[in-house]
N, C-alpha and C positions, 0 to 999 in steps of 0.2 A: 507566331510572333504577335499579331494582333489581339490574341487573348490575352500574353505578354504585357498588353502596352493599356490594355483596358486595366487590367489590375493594380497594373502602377498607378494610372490616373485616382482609381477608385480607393485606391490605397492613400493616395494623399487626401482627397476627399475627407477620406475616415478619421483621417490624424489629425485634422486641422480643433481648432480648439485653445486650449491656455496652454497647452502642451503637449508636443509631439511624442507618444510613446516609441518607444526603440525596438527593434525588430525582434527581441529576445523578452519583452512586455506584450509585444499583439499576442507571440508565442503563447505565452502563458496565459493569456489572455483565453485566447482559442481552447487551449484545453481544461484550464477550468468552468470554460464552457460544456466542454463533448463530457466530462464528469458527472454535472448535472445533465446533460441530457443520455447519458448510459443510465445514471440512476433514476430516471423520468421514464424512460420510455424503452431500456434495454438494449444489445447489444445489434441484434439485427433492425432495429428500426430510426439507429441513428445516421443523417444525411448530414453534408454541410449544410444545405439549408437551414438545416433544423438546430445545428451549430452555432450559426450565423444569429439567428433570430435570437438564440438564449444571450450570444455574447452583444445582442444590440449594435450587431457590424452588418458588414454588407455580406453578398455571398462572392462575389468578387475579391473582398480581403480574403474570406477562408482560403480561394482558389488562389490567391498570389501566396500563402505560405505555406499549404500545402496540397499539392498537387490532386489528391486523391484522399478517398476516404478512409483508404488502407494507413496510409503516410500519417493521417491525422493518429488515429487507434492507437498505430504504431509510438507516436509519437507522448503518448498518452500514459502507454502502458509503460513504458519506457521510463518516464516520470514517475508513477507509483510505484515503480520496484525501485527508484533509485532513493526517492521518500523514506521508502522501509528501513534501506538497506543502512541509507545513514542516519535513523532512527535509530534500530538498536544498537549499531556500532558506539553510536555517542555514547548511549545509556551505559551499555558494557566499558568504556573508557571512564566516563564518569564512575563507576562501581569501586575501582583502583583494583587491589590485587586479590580480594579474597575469593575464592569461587561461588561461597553463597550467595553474597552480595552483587557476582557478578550472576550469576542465577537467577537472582530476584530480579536485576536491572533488566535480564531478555523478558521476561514476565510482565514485567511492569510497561515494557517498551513497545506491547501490541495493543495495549489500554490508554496510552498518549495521546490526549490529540490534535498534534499533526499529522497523524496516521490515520487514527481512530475515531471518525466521524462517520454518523448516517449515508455521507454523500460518497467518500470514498468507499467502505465496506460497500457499499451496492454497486460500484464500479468495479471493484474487485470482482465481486459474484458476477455480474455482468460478462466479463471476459470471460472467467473461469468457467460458466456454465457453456459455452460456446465451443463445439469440438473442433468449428474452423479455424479457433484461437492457438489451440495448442500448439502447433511448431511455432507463430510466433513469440510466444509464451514460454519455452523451453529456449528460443534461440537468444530471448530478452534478461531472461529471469532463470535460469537454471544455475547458473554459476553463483548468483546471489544466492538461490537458497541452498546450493549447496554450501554456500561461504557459512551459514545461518545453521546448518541442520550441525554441520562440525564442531563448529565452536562450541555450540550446546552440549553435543555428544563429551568433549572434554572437559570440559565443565564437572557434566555428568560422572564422571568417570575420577576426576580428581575430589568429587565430594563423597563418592562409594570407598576412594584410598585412603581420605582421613578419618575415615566414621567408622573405617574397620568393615565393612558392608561388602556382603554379594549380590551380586545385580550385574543385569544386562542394561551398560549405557546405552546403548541405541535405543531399546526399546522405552524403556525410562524416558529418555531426552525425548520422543517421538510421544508418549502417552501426554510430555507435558506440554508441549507444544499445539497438537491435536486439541488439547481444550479448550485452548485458545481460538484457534481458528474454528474451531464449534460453536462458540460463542459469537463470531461475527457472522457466520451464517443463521444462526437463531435471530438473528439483528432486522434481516431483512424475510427471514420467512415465517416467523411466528406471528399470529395474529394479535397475541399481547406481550413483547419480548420483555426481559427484565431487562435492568438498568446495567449499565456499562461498569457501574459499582460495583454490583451484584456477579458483574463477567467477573472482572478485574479478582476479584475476591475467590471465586470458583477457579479463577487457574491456579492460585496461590493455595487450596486446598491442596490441589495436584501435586501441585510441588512440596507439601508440608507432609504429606504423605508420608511419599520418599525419602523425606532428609527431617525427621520430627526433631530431630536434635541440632538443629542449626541454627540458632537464633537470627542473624540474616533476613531468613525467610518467617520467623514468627512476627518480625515486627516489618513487615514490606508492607 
């Protein structure tokens, strides 16, 4: 209870100013902090402290919103699959009905950025390389990409039924996806990566590949 009551104090402390942020702003606050410090300093080396210090709070805030270090992570990753998920959802709604178009939209929609920044891709990797991550990783984010892997597969699968074309959609939808996300790991481990143009463009090879006859995708 006294830790309790210190954080409250310390919490008003912190909010005092022209403006009091709302409990769902410190929120955000905090983890566009632990963002940049996954991609500073990687996945087992971040503390709240170290939280605290990037978001210019106290460690007292951190500990009044979340509890643990686990909580904050949690809270993090949680956020960037939700980022994604209604990233390319939009893109795919905004595309309307064709399937190339909607093909191009999920292609185009890992190269965006609100998604697709230096800071996030390294928060990404961050988790992703960590084996301690994975059940919460699969318990956060599995139904998303499974939401993600399907859509694509149909997709896939209704542009092989109008082009007259044989082809395995899974592995197609999976070769053209994969380039994508190759391309965000070249981001943060190549010593001279190309340009997010240069990604963006290479996944769109992938896919022109596959569907050469779909204008959609020649002019994405």
């Amino acid at each position: 209870m006294a830790q309790t009551d210190m954080g409250e104090a310390q919490d008003e402390r912190d909010q005092r100013g022209p403006r009091k942020q709302s409990r769902e702003a410190r929120r955000s606050q905090l983890i566009e902090a632990t963002l940049e410090t996954l991609a500073a300093r990687g996945y087992a080396r971040v503390t709240l402290l170290e939280v605290a210090r990037t978001a210019g709070l106290s460690h007292g805030l951190v500990n009044f919103h979340f509890s643990s270090k686990e909580k904050l992570l949690e809270a993090t990753l949680t956020q960037l699959a939700e980022e994604y998920r209604a990233n390319w959802l939009r893109h795919v709604e905004e595309a309307g009905e064709d399937p190339a178009a909607q093909l191009a939209a999920m292609v185009a929609a890992d190269f965006d950025p609100v998604i697709n920044s230096p800071l996030r891709i390294a928060a990404w990797c961050a988790f992703l390389g960590e084996a301690q991550v994975r059940p919460l990783y699969q318990a956060q984010c599995q139904a998303n990409d499974e939401a993600y892997v399907d859509r694509m597969e149909v997709i896939v699968r209704q542009l092989l039924n109008r082009n007259g074309m044989t082809g395995h959609a899974c592995r197609i939808a999976r070769a053209i996806r994969l380039v994508s996300l190759g391309s965000w790991v070249d981001v943060v481990t190549l010593t001279a990566p190309y340009t997010m143009a240069e990604a963006r463009e290479t996944a769109f090879t992938a896919a022109r590949a596959f569907f050469p006859d779909e204008p959609a995708l020649q002019t994405a």
